[in-house]
C-alpha positions in Angstrom: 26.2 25.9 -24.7 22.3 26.6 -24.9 22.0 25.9 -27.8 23.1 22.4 -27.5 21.0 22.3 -24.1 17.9 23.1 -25.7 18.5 20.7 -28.5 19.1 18.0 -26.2 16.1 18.9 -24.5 14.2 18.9 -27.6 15.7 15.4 -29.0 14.6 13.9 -25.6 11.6 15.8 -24.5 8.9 13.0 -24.5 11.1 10.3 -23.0 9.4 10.3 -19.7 6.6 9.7 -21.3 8.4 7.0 -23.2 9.7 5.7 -20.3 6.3 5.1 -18.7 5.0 3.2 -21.8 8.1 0.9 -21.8 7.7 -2.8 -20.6 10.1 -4.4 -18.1 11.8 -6.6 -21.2 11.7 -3.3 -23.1 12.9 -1.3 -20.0 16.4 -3.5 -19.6 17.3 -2.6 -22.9 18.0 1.1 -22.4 21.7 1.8 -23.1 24.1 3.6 -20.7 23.6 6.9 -22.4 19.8 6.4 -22.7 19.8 5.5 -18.8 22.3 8.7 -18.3 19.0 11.0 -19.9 16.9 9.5 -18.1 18.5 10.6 -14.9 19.5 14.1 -15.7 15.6 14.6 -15.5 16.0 14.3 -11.8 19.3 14.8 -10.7 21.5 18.0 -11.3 25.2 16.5 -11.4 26.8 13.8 -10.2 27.8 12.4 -13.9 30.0 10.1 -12.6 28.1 8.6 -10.4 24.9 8.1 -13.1 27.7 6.9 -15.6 28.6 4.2 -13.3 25.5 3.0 -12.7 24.6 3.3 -15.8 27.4 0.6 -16.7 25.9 -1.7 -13.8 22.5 -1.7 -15.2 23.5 -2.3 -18.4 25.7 -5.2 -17.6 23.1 -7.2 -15.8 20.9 -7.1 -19.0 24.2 -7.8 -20.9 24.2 -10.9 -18.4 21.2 -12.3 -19.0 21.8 -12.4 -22.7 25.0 -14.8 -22.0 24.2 -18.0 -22.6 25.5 -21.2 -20.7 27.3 -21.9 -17.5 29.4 -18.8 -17.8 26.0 -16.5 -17.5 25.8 -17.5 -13.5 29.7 -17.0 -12.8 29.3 -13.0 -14.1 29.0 -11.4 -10.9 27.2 -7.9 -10.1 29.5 -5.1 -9.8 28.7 -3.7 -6.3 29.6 0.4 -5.9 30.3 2.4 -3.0 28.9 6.1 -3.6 30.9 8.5 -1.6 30.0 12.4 -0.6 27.9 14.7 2.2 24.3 13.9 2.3 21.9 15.4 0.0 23.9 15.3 -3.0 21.4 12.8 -4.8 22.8 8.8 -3.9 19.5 7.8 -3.0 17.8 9.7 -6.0 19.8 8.0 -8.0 19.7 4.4 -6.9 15.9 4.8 -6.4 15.7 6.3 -10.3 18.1 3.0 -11.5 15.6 0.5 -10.0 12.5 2.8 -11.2 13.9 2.2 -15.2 14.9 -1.2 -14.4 11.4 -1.9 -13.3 13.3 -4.0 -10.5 12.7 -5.1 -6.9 14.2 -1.8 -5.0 15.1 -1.2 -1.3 16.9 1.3 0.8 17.9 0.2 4.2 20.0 2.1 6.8 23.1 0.1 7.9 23.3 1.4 11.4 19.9 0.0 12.3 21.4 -4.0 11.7 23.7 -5.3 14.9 26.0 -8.3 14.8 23.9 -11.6 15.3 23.1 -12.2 19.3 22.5 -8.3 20.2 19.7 -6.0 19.9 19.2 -4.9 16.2 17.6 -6.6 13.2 19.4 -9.4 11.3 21.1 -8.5 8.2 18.8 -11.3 6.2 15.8 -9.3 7.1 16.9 -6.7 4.4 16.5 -9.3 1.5 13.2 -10.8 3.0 12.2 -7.3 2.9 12.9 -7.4 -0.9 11.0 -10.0 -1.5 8.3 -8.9 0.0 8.2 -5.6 -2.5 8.9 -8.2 -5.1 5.6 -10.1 -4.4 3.2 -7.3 -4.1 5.1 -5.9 -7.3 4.6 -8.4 -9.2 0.9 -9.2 -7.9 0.3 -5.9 -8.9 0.9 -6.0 -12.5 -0.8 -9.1 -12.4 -3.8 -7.5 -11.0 -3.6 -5.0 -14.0 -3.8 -7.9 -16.7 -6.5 -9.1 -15.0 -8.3 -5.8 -14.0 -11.3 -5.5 -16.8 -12.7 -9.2 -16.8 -12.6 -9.0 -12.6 -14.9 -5.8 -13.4 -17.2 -7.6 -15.6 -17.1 -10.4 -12.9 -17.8 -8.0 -9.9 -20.6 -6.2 -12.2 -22.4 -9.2 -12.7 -22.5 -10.3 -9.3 -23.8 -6.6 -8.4 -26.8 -7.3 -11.1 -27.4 -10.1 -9.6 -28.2 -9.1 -6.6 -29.8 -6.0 -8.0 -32.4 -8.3 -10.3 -32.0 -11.9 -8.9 -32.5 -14.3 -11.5 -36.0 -16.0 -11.4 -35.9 -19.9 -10.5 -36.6 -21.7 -13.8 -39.5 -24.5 -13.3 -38.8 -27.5 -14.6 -41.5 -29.2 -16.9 -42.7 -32.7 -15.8 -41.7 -35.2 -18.4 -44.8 -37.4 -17.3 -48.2 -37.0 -16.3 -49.2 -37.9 -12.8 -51.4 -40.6 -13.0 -55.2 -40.3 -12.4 -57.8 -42.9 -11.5 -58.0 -45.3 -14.8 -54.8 -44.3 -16.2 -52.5 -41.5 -16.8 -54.4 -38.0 -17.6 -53.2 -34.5 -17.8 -52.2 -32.3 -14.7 -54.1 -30.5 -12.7 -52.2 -27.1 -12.8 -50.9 -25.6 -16.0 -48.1 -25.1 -17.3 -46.8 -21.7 -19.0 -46.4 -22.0 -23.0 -43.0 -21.2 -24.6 -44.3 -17.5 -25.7 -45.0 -16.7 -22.0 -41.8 -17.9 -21.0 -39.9 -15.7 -23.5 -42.0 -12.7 -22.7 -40.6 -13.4 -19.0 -36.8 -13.8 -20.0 -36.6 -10.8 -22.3 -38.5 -8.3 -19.7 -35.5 -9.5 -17.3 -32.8 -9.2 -20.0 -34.2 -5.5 -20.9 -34.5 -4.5 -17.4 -30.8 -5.7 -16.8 -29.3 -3.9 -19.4 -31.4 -0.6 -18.1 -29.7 -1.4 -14.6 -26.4 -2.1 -16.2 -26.8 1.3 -18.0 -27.4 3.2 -15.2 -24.5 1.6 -13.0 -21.7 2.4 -15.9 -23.3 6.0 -15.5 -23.0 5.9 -11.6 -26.5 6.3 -10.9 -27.0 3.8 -8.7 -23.5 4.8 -6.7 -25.1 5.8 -3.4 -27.7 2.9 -3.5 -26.6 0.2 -0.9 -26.9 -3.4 -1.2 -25.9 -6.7 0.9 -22.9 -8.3 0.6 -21.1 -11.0 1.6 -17.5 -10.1 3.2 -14.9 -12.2 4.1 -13.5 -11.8 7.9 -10.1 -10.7 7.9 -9.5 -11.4 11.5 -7.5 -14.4 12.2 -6.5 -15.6 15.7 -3.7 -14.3 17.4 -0.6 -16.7 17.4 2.0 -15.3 20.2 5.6 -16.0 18.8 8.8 -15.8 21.1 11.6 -15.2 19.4 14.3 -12.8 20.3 14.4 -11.4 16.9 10.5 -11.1 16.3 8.1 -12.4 14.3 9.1 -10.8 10.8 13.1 -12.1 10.9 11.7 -15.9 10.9 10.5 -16.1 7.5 7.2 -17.5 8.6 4.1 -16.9 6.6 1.6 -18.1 9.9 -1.5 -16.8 8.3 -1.0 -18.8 5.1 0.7 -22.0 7.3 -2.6 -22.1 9.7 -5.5 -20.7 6.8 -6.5 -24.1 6.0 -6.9 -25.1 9.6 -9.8 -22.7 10.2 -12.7 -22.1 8.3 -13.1 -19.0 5.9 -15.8 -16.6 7.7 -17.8 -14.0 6.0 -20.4 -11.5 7.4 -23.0 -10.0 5.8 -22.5 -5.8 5.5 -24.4 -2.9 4.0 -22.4 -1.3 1.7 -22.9 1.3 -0.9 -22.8 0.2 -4.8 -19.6 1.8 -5.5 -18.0 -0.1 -2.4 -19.3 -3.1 -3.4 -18.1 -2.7 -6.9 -14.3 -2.4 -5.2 -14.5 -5.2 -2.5 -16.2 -7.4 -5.4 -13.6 -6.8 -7.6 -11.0 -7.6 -5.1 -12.1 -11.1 -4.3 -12.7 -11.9 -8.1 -9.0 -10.7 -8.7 -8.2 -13.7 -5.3 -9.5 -15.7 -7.7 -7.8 -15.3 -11.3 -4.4 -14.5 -9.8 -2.2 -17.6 -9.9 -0.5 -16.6 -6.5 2.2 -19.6 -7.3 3.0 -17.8 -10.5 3.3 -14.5 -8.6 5.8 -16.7 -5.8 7.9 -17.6 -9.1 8.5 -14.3 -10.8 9.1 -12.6 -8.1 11.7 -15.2 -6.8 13.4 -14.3 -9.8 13.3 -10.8 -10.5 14.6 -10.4 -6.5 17.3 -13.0 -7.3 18.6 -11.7 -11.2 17.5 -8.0 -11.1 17.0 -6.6 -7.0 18.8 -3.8 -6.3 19.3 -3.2 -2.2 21.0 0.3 -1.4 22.6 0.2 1.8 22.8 4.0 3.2 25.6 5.6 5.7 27.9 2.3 5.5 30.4 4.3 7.1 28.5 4.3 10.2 29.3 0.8 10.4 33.1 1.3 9.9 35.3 0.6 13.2 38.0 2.8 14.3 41.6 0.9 13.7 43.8 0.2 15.9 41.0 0.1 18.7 41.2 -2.6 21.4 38.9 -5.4 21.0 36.2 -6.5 19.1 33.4 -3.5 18.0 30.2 -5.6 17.9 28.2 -2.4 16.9 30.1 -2.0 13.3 32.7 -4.4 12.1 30.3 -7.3 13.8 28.0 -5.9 11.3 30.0 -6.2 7.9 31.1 -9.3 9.2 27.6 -10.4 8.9 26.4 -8.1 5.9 29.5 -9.9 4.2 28.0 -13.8 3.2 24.6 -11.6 1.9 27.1 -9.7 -0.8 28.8 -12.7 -1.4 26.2 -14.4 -2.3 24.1 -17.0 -0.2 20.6 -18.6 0.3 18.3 -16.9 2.5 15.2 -18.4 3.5 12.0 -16.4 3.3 8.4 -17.3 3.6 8.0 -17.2 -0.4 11.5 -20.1 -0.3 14.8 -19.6 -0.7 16.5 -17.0 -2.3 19.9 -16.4 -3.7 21.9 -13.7 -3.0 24.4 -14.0 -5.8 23.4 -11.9 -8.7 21.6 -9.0 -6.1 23.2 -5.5 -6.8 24.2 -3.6 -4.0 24.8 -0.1 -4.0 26.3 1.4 -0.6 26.7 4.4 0.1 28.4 6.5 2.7 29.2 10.3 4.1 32.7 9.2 5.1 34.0 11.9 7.1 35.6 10.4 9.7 36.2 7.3 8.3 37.6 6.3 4.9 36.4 3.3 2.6 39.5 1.6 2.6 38.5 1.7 7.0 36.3 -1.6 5.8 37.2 -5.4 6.3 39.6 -6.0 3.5 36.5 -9.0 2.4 33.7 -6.2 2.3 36.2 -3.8 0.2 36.9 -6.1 -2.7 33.1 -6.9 -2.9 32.3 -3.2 -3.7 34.9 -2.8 -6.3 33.4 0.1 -8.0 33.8 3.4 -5.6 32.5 6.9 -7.0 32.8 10.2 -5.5 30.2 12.5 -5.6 30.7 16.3 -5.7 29.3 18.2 -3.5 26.5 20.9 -4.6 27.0 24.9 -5.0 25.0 27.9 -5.5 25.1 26.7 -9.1 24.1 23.6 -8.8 21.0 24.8 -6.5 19.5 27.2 -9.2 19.5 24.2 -11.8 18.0 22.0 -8.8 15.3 24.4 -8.0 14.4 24.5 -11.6 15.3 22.0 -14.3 13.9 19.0 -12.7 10.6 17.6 -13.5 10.2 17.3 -9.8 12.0 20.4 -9.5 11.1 22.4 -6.2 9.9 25.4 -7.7 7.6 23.5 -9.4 6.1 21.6 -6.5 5.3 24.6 -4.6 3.8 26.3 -7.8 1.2 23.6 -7.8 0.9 23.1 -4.7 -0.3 27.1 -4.2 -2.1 26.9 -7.6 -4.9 24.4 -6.1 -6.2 27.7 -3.9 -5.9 29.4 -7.1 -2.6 31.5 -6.2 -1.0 31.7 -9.1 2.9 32.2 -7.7 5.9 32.8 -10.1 9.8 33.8 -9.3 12.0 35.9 -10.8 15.2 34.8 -12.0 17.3 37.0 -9.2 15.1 35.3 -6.2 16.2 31.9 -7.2 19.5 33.2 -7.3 19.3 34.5 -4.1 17.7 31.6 -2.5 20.3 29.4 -3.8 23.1 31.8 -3.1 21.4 31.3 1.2 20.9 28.0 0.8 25.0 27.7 0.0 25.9 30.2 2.2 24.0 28.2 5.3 25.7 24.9 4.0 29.1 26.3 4.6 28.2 28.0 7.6 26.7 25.0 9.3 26.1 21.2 8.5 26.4 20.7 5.1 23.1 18.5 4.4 23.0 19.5 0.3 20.1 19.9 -1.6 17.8 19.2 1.3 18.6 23.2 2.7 16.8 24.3 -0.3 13.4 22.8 1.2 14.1 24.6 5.1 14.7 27.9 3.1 11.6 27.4 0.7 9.4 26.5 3.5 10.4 29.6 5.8 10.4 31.9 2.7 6.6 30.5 2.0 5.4 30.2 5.5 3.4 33.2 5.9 2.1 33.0 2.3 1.1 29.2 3.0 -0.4 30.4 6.0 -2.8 33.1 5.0 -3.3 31.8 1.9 -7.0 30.7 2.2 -8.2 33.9 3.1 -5.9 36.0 0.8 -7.9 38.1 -1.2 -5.0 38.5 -4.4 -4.6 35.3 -6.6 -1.3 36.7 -7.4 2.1 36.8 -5.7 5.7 37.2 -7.6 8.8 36.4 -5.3 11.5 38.9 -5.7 15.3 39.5 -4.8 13.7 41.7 -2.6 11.3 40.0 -0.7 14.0 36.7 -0.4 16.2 39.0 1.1 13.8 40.9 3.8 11.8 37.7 5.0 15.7 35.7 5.6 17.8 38.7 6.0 17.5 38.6 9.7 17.8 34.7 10.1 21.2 34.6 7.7 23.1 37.6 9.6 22.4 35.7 12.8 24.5 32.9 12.5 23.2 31.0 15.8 19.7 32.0 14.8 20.5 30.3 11.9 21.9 27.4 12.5 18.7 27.3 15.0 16.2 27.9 12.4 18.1 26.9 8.6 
């Protein structure tokens, strides 16, 4: 069995790397298994769940190859994740949309109301999207863009370094004089003077240019000219606020008002950042942005709605419960498939994944509106985590725990290392606390790393030793206390 571990690990070692290089066209092309890897980096388990949304991913690029009508009648397949918190549904939707390079949101179900009571409209989720689709998209934009607006901004800095000198113009005639026309009075400068001039300016610009790539002239200030960001107030009453109508004021009103700038001192280097900003204003084709990202939310978004079970109604309860079947009743036209209006346009709902996900202790998935169940067709189960599965967590990830606090510690220069039987034993409490209390998964591991490391953490600027190894021992006398208690634990894990 280590054997093949370490060979997979070999075989796949630089695909983070990979992954990062990887354009989006590039990025949809990853197959199920490739998609699978690239999740075991950062979740421990769960291969169910990562093989079915594996499958999903896939099958939206699969989509997009069809060709014809029949490529807008495929349909997403929606999934329900089921199991305790902490076992890794978010990780692993957030991870999906990361390799999908998609449009990505997390919203929390019980915060949305039915329509006509206090909560936020179910819409607002996929106006949220949008908006993380538009500064997405703006900034890879910005990146295309990024070295001519720094040549731009650089040459307005020289500029004001050196200004240019006002060329005189040469008069084509002579003025005229008593008797006819004569020669001026004043001279003018000959072409060799005026060459001397230019390349003195030219040679002094390129010393200025040389000493600005080399940050000399970071702390020197200069004026500017800043544009005013403030824009008059405009009072809306709505009884859903401002952000659920979709409005874009600022944009609707900008051409009603004049664009104000003030004059600020400002170091080089600032300069060089707020110069480059308003060159980028410029090259971006904003329209362009408003296009793409229209339809990357509409054919690739991905909105994970968390603890769906808390808006699932007891059966068999009198009357209508506005607070949670109100809600899917609402959330139902979004999965569906409708337009919603933002302040970018309209956007289509159809072709959105949605990943839901759920505890589900008291209630069951089959508790949902029959209409809401058949558009989540695809349910997974996730298993819940054991002292096992906490020793692989703490230290196979790239973002693995261990590893945080190692570097975290190492940039006081303390150079912290565990032995094998202390991450045993951490995991071993971490369980043990799980069963004991509320079973909140992987996220115990950080309360019993952060009491474990609190005194070290503490002191740890005015330690005198650069060098601390965490033993069985040492795990077991700093939580022995806390773990026997079981109310003190319950207080404190």
């Amino acid at each position: 069995m280590k054997q093949i571990k370490n060979h997979v690990a070999a075989e796949f070692k630089d695909f983070s790397e990979k992954e990062e290089t990887l354009d989006k066209d590039q990025r949809k092309e990853l197959t199920p298994q490739e998609i699978v890897r690239a999740l075991d980096k950062y979740i421990i388990g769960q291969d169910r769940a990562k093989k079915s949304v594996a499958i999903a991913l896939r099958n939206r690029w699969r989509r997009q190859q069809v060709e014809g009508e029949l490529k807008d009648e495929i349909m997403p397949n929606n999934i329900i994740m089921i199991g305790p918190t902490g076992v890794g549904k978010t990780e692993i939707a957030r991870r999906l949309a990361n390799l999908a390079n998609a449009p990505f949101i997390k919203v929390e179900a019980s915060k949305y109301t039915e329509v006509g009571y206090v909560g936020r409209d179910v819409e607002s989720m996929v106006r949220d999207l949008t908006d993380l689709a538009v500064a997405m998209v703006r900034r890879e934009k910005a990146e295309e863009v990024k070295p001519k607006t720094e040549i731009l901004a650089e040459e307005k800095i020289l500029d004001l370094l050196l200004p240019p000198k006002p060329r005189r113009k040469r008069m084509d005639f002579q003025p005229p004089i008593a008797g006819g026309y004569g020669t001026p009075s004043f001279p003018f400068p000959d072409s060799s003077e005026m060459n001397g001039s230019e390349n003195n300016g030219t040679a002094t610009r390129d010393k200025l240019r040389a000493q600005l790539h080399e940050g000399k002239l970071d702390k020197r200030t200069i004026e500017i000219n800043v544009p005013n960001d403030r824009f008059p107030v405009i009072e809306v009453f709505s009884p859903q606020g401002i952000e659920e109508l979709g409005v874009n004021f600022q944009e609707m009103f900008s051409g009603m008002f004049p664009k104000k700038t003030k004059r600020r001192k400002v170091t080089i280097s600032e300069a060089q950042r707020i110069l480059t900003q308003e060159e980028l204003e410029k090259l971006i084709n904003f329209d362009e942005v408003i296009g793409e990202s229209l339809e990357r939310v509409e054919n690739s978004g991905i909105i994970f709605i968390d603890e769906i079970d808390k808006i699932v109604g007891e059966r068999g309860k009198e009357g209508p419960d506005v607070s949670r079947e109100g809600v899917q009743r609402d959330l139902l036209p979004i999965v569906e498939g409708t337009n919603v209006m933002t302040k970018y346009g309209m956007v289509k709902t159809d072709h959105i994944l949605f990943i839901a996900a759920g505890a589900f202790h008291v209630a069951k998935p089959s508790d949902l509106i029959p209409e809401m169940q058949g558009r989540f067709p695809i349910r997974v189960e996730l298993d819940s985590l054991n002292t096992e599965d906490f020793i692989r967590i703490l230290t196979e990830p790239k973002n693995a725990l261990i590893k945080q606090y190692i570097a975290l510690l190492a940039t006081e220069g303390l150079d912290i290392s565990f032995t094998d039987d202390a991450i045993r034993e951490i995991a071993k409490i971490a369980n043990l606390v799980n069963e004991r209390t509320e079973n909140i998964g992987a996220r115990r591991l950080h309360t019993v790393m952060t009491i474990l490391l609190e005194e070290i953490m503490f002191k740890m600027p005015d330690l005198k030793t650069r060098k601390v190894k965490v033993t069985k021992q040492m795990v077991e006398n700093t939580l022995k206390d806390i773990v026997e208690d079981e109310d003190l634990s319950r207080y404190i894990l």
